[in-house]
C-alpha positions in Angstrom: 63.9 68.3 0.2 63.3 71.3 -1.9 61.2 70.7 -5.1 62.8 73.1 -7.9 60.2 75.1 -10.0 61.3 73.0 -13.2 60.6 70.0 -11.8 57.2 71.2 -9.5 55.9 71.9 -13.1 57.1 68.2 -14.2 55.4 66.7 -11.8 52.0 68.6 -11.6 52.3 67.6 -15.8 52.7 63.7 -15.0 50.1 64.4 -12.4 47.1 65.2 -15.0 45.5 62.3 -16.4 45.9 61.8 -20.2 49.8 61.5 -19.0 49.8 58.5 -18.0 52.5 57.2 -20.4 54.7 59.5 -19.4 54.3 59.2 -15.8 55.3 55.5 -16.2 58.3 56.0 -18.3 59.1 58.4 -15.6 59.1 56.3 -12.5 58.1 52.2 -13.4 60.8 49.7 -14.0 60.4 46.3 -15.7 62.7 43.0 -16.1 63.3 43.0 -19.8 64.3 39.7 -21.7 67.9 40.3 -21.5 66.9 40.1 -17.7 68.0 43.9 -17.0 66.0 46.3 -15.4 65.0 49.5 -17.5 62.6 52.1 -17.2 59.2 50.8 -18.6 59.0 52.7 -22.2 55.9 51.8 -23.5 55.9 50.6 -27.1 53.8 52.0 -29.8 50.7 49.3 -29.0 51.3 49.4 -25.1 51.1 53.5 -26.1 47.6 52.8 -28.3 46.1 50.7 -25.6 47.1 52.9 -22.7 46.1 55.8 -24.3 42.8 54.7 -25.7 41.6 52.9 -22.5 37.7 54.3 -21.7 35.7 52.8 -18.6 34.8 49.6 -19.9 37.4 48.1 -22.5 37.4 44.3 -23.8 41.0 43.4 -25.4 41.3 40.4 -27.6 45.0 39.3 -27.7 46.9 36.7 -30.3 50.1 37.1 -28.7 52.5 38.3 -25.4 52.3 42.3 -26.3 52.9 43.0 -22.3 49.1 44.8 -21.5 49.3 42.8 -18.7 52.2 44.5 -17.4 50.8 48.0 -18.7 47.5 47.7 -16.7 50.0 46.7 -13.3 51.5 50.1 -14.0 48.4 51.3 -14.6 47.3 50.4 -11.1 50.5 51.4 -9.5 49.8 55.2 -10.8 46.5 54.9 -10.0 47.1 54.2 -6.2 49.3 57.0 -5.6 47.9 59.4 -8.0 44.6 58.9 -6.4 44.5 58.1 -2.6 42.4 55.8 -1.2 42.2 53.4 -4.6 41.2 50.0 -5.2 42.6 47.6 -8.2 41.5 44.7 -8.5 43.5 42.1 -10.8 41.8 39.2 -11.6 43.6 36.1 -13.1 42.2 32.9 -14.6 44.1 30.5 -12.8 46.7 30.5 -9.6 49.5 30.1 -11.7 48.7 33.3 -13.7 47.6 34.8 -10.1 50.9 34.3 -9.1 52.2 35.6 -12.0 50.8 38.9 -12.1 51.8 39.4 -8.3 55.3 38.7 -8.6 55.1 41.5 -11.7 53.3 43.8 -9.5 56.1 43.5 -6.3 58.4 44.1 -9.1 57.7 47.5 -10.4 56.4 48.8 -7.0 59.7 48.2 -5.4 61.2 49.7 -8.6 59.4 52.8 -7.5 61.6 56.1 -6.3 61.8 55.8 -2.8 60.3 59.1 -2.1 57.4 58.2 -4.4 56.8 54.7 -3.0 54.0 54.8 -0.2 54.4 53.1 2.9 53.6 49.6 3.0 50.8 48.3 5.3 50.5 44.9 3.9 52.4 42.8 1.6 51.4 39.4 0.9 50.1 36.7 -2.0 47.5 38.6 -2.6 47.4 42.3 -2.2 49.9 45.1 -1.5 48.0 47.9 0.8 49.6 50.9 1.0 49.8 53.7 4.2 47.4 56.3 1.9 44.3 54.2 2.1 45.2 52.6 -1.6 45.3 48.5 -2.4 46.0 46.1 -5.3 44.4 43.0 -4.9 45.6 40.0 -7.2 42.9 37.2 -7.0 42.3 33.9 -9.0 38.4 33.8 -11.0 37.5 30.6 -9.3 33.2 29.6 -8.2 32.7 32.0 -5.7 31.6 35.9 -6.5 35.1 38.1 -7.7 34.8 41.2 -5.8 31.8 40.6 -3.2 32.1 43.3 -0.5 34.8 45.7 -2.5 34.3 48.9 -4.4 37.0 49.0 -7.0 37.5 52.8 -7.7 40.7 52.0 -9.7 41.6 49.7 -12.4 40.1 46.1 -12.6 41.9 44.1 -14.8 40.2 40.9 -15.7 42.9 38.1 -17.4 42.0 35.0 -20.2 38.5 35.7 -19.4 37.7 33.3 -22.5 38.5 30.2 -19.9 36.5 31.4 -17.0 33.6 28.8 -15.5 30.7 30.9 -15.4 32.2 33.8 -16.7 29.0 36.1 -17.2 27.7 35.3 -13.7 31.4 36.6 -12.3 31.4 39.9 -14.4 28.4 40.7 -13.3 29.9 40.7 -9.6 32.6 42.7 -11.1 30.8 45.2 -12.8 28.3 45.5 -9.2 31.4 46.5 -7.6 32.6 48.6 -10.6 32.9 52.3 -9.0 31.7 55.1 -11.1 35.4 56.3 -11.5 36.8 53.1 -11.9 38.1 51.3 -15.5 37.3 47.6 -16.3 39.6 46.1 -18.7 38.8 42.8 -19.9 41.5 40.7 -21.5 41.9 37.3 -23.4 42.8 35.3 -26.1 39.7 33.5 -28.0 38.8 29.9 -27.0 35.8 29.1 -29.1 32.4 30.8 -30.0 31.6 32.0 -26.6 30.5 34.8 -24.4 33.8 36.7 -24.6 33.5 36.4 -28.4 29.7 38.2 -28.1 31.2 40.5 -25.9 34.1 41.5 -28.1 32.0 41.8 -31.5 28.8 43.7 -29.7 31.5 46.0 -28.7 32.9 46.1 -32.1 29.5 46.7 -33.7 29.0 49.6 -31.0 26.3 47.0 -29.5 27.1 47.3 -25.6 29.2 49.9 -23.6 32.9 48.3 -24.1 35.7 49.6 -26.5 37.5 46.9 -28.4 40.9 46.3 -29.2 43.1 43.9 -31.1 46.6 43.6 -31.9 47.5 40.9 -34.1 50.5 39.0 -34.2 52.1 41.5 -37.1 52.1 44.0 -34.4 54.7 45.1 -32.0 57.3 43.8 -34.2 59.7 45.8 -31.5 59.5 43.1 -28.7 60.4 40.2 -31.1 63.2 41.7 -32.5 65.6 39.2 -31.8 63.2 36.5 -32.7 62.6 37.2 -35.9 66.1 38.3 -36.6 67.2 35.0 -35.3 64.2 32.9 -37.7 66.0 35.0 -40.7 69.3 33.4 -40.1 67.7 30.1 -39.9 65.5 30.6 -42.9 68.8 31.3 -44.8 70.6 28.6 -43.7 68.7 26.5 -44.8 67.3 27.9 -48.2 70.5 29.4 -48.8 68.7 32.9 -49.6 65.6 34.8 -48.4 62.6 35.0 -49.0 61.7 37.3 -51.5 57.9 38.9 -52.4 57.7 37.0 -55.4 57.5 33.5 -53.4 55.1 34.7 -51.4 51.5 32.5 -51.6 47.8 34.2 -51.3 48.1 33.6 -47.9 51.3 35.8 -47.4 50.1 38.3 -49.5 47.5 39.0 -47.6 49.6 39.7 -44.5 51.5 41.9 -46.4 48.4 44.2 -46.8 48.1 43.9 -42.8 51.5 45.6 -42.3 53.4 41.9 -42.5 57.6 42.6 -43.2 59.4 39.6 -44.9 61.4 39.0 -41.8 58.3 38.4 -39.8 56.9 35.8 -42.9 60.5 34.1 -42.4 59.6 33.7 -38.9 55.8 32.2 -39.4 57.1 29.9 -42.2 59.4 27.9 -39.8 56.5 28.4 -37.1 54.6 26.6 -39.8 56.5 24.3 -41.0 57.2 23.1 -37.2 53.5 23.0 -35.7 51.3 23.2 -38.9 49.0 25.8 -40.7 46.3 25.4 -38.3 47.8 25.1 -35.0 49.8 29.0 -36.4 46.2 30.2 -37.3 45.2 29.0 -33.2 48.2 30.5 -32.0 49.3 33.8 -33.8 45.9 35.1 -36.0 45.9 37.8 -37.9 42.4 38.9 -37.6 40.0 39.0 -35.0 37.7 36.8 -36.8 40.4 34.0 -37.5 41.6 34.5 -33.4 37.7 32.8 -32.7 36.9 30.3 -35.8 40.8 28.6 -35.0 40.2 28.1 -31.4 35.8 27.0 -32.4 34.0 23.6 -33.4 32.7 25.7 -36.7 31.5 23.1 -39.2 33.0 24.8 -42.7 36.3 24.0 -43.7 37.9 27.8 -42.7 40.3 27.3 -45.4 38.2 26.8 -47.9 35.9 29.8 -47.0 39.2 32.2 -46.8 40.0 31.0 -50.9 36.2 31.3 -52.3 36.6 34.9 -50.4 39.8 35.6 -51.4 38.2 34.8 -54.7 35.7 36.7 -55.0 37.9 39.9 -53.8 40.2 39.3 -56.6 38.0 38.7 -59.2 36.1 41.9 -57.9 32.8 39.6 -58.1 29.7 42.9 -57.5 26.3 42.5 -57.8 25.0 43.9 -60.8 24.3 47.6 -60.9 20.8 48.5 -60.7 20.7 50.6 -63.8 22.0 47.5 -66.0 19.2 45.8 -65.2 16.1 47.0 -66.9 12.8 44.5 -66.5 13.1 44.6 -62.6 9.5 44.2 -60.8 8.7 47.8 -58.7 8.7 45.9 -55.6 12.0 44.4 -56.0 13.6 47.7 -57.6 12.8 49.9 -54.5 14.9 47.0 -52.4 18.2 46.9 -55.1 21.1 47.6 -53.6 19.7 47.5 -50.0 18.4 44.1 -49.4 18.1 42.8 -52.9 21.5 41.7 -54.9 22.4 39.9 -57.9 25.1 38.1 -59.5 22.9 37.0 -62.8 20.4 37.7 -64.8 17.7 34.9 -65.3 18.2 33.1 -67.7 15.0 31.8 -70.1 13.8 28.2 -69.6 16.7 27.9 -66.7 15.8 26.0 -63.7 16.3 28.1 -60.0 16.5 27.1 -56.3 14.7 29.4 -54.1 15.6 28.9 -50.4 13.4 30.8 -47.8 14.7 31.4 -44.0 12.1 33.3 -42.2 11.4 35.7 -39.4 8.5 37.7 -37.7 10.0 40.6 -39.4 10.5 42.3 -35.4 13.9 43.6 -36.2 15.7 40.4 -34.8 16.2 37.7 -37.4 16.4 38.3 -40.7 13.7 36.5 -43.4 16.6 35.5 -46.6 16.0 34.4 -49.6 19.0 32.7 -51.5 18.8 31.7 -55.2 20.7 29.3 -57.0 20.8 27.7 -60.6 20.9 24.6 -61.7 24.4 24.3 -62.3 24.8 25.1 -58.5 25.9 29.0 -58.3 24.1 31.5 -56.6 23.0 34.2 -58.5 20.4 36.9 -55.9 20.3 37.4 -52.5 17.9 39.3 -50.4 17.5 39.7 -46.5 15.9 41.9 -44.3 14.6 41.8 -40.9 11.8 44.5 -40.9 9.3 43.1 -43.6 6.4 41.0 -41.4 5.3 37.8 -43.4 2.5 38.5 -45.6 5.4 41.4 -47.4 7.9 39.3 -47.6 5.2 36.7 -48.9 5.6 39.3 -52.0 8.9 39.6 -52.7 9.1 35.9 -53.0 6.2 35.6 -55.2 8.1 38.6 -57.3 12.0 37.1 -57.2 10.3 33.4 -58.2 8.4 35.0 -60.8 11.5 36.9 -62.1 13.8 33.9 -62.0 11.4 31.7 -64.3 8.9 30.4 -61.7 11.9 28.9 -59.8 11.0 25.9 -56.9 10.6 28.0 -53.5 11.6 25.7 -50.9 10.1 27.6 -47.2 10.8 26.6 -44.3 7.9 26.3 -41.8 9.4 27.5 -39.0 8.4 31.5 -37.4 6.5 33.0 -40.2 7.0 30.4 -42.2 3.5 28.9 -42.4 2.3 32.5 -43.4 4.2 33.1 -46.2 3.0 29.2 -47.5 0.2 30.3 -46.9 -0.5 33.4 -48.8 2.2 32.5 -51.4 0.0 29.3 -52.6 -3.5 30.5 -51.9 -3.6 34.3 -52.4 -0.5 34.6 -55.0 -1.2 31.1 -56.6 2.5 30.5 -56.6 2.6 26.6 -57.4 6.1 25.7 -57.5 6.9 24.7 -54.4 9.1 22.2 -51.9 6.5 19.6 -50.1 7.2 17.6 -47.2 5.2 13.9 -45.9 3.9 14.2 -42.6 1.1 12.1 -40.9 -1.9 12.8 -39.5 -3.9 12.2 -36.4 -5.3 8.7 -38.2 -1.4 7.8 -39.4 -2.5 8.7 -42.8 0.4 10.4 -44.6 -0.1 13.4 -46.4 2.2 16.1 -48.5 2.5 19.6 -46.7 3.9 22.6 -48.4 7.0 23.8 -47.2 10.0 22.2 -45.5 9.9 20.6 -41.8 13.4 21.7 -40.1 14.1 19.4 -37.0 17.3 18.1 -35.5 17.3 15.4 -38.3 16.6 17.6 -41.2 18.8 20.4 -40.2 21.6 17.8 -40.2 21.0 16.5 -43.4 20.5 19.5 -45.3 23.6 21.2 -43.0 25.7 18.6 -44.2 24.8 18.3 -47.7 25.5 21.8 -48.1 29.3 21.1 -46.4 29.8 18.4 -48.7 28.5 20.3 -52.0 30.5 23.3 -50.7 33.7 21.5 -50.0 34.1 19.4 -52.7 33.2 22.7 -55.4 29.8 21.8 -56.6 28.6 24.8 -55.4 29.4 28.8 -56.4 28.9 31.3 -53.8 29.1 35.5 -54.3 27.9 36.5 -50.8 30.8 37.8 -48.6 27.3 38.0 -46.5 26.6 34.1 -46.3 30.2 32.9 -46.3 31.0 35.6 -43.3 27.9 33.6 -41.8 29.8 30.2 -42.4 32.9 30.8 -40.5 30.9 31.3 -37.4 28.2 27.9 -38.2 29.2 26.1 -35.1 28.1 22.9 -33.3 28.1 23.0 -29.8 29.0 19.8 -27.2 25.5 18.7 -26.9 25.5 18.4 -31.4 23.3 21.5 -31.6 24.4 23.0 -34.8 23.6 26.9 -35.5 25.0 30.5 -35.5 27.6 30.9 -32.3 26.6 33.4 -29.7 24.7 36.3 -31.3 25.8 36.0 -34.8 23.1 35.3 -37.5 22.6 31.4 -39.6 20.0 33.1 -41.5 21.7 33.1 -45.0 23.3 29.5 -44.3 20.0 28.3 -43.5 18.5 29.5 -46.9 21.8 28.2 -48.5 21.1 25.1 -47.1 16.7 25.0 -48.3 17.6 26.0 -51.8 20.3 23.1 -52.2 18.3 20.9 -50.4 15.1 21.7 -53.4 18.6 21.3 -55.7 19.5 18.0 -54.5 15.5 16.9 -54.4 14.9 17.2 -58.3 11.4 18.1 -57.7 10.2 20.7 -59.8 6.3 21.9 -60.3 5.5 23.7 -63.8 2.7 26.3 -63.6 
């Protein structure tokens, strides 16, 4: 058959990558909910991801947007465009497996038949085509994914959140990874865990994957019918709609994210039939509340969204530098970089000094939180660069400054440094001590605070309790972004998830614990 020039020039355009939208509207057919078979027009999200794909990508989902089905039709162009391809597509369980394959044998038998390549092989697992090109579907399961293949194509990796041993298995995966080939990890959260370090390094520009997220407020196009259907419902029974002016903090917020009233009509009978939390699990918002729903974290979420919604409204800023004008030197050339606060000591007021320190190596950071009396925190200052006998300093300056205020350290890393120069070299005599016993069982007081499984606990939960009950004032987005990712793990192990920092909780958690102690050392 004769190829007109027109269409010669169509098809050397859907050819080119960087068309690859437009070569699946063009050929790919998909079952739509209405069970009818259309061409495969890609909505605007399915268009995003598509278009933004780079060679390794990491996809954090919150509800069925149909990237599953893109990256099938993905592979499908891949394997003719390219000769000689292998796609691998990897599912979580045999049910999903299945899944996948059956939407796989639908749009390549939806192909033209003068586009469709030969078949070879057509089974459960794998369609093999007569130009040297494959899709293999297989389930994640003990073994090694891919041992023995080269995938030159696309390798689409499904729910990797519930894989056993996931890291182990992407490393096979990314062995087999050909240079020209495009890994596409995939996944709702399920807890603190390695896919939740994966997506956040890759958010932070920490490792070599792309992220993406679409929350539930997008692809409002699919739902259509759903949501028109809730509205109906909603009026039914309220005998109106919702208007903006009933909507709560919450709401409000969503707005901001692009949320229309029809869609809040929907998520308030979602609400109303499964509960705040189980909605928050199922459909978040953000990529942050997609992992602390689905995670053991050990601050009340709900709480910590309020005080920050709080603190946003209220347009809470550390003072500006040039308000305050009896700064030390040392503390000045840190302002606004390391060094924050809230308020202005106070004369004859009582502070809480909590101290969290690090080798100053450029890993953890060395924080120092202050509090008042009356329980609110009034400075903040972290850094991760500053070795022990400098950050010594600045705690001899910031307890000077805030009237000589207790300094609770904790002995851990540098810990016993700092003590040490803060009490010997700086005479700094105000602070925290701790019994301990010696080699004869004679009990002695140490300077500094003794963090072990039993005191962590007990100064962890102290702070939940003083925080959840409003006894305590926080003004750190810092320390309370830190809280929704405070976790404790199945063996009771409680600390920052993955690679995420407990530094600031930590120091939270010293200067309440020289609070709660009443202990306080005039010099």
């Amino acid at each position: 058959m004769a190829i007109s020039k027109h269409n010669a020039k169509k098809l050397k355009y859907l050819w080119q990558d960087g068309h690859e939208v437009d070569w699946i509207g063009a050929f790919v057919k998909i079952v739509n909910k209405d069970t009818k078979t259309v061409p495969f027009i890609l909505t605007e999200e399915q268009k995003q991801f598509v278009e933004g794909l780079e060679k390794f990508n990491i996809v954090l989902k919150s509800r069925q947007l149909g990237l599953s089905v893109c990256t099938v039709a993905l592979s499908i162009r891949q394997c003719i465009v390219y000769p000689n391809s292998c796609c691998l597509l990897v599912s979580h369980d045999q049910k999903s497996c299945n899944a996948i394959f059956d939407k796989l044998k639908q749009q390549f038998n939806s192909l033209p038949s003068w586009l469709k390549p030969k078949e070879i092989a057509n089974n459960r697992q794998e369609i093999k085509m007569a130009n040297g090109s494959k899709i293999t579907c297989v389930c994640a399961g003990n073994k090694d994914v891919a041992r023995g293949e080269t995938i030159s194509g696309i390798c689409h990796i499904s729910e990797f959140a519930f894989w056993k041993m996931s890291e182990k298995q992407l490393n096979s995966i990314t062995q087999a990874l050909a240079p020209e080939g495009k890994l596409i990890i995939e996944s709702t959260a399920c807890g603190l865990n390695y896919f939740h370090d994966l997506y956040f390094q890759a958010k932070n520009n920490e490792n070599s994957y792309k992220s993406f997220f679409f929350n539930w407020i997008n692809g409002s196009t699919l739902f259509k019918k759903d949501y028109e259907k809730a509205v109906e419902i909603y009026k039914s029974k309220n005998n109106k709609l919702l208007t903006i002016n009933e909507l709560d903090d919450e709401e409000k917020e969503l707005v901001k994210l692009g949320a229309t009233i029809e869609q809040l009509m929907w998520r308030r009978l979602k609400v109303a039939s499964s509960g705040l939390d189980a909605f928050h699990s199922e459909y978040p918002a953000t990529d942050l509340e997609a992992f602390i729903s689905t995670g053991s974290n050990v601050f009340n979420n709900k709480k910590i969204d309020e005080v920050e919604r709080a603190i946003k409204t209220n347009k809470i800023k550390h003072i500006p530098k040039e308000n305050i004008t009896d700064l030390p030197l040392i503390l000045k050339n840190h302002y606004g970089r390391s060094f924050f606060m809230w308020q202005i000591p106070k004369v004859e007021e009582r502070y809480y000094i909590g101290i969290d320190s690090s080798e100053g190596v450029g890993q953890d950071f060395t924080v120092i939180e202050v509090f008042n009396k009356d329980g609110e925190q009034v400075s903040e200052f972290y850094n991760n660069k500053l070795k022990p006998y400098e950050m010594a300093d600045i705690i001899d300056a910031i307890g000077r400054y805030y009237c000589k205020g207790i300094c609770t350290v904790e002995t851990a890393s540098g810990g016993h440094s700092i003590i040490e120069r803060l009490r010997y070299n700086l005479k700094y005599m105000n602070m925290t001590k701790y019994k301990s016993y010696d080699e004869f069982n004679k009990m002695q007081w140490r300077l500094g605070f003794d963090t072990n499984s039993k005191t962590k606990g007990i100064i962890i939960n102290d702070f939940i309790e003083m925080f959840e009950k409003g006894q305590i004032k926080i003004n750190s987005i810092r320390l309370l972004n830190e809280m929704k990712v405070f976790a404790i793990d199945d063996n009771g192990k409680m600390g920052a998830s993955g690679s995420n920092h407990d530094d600031s909780v930590m120091s939270t958690a010293l200067a309440l614990a020289g609070l709660k102690n009443g202990f306080y050392y005039t010099f």
